[in-house]
N, C-alpha and C positions, 0 to 999 in steps of 0.2 A: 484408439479403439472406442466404440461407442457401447455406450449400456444398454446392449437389447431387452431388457424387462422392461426396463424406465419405456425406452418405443413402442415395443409389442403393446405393452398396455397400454397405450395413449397413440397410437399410429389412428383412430378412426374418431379422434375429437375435431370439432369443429371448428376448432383455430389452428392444427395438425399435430402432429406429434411431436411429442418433449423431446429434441435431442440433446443429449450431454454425454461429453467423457466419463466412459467409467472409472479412469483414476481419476483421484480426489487434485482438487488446483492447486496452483502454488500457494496462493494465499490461502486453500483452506489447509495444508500444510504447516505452512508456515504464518502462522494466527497473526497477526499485530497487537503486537503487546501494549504498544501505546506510550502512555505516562504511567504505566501501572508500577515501573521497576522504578528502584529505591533513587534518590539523589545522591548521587558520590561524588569523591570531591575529583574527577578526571571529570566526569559528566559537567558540570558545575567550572571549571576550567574551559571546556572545550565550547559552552557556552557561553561565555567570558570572552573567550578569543573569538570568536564566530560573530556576537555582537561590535568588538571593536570593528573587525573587518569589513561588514556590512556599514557601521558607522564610516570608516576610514573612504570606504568607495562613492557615499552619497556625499560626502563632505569634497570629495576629488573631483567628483562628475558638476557639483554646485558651481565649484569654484571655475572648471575648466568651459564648461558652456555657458 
């Protein structure tokens, strides 16, 4: 659905009218939290393993080509 305010009011600007959904997006929804939330130690784990793996695949691909 579109937000006919947002258009009505801007449907005769000279670069045309604003269209946008009147619901709100996913991401304005669901904000990105970022780095903002705490270090735990599963976070911190899963970091941990994520970095060997990443290690373990350029060390495999080095070696294999």
């Amino acid at each position: 659905m579109v937000d006919t305010t947002t258009y009505l009011l801007t449907q005769h600007n000279a670069a045309g009218p604003i269209i946008r959904p009147a619901e709100p997006m996913p991401h304005e929804i669901y904000g990105d939290d970022g780095d903002a939330a705490p270090l735990t130690r599963g976070r911190m784990i899963g970091g941990i393993i994520s970095l060997f793996l990443l290690a373990a695949t350029g060390i495999y691909l080095f070696l294999v080509l």
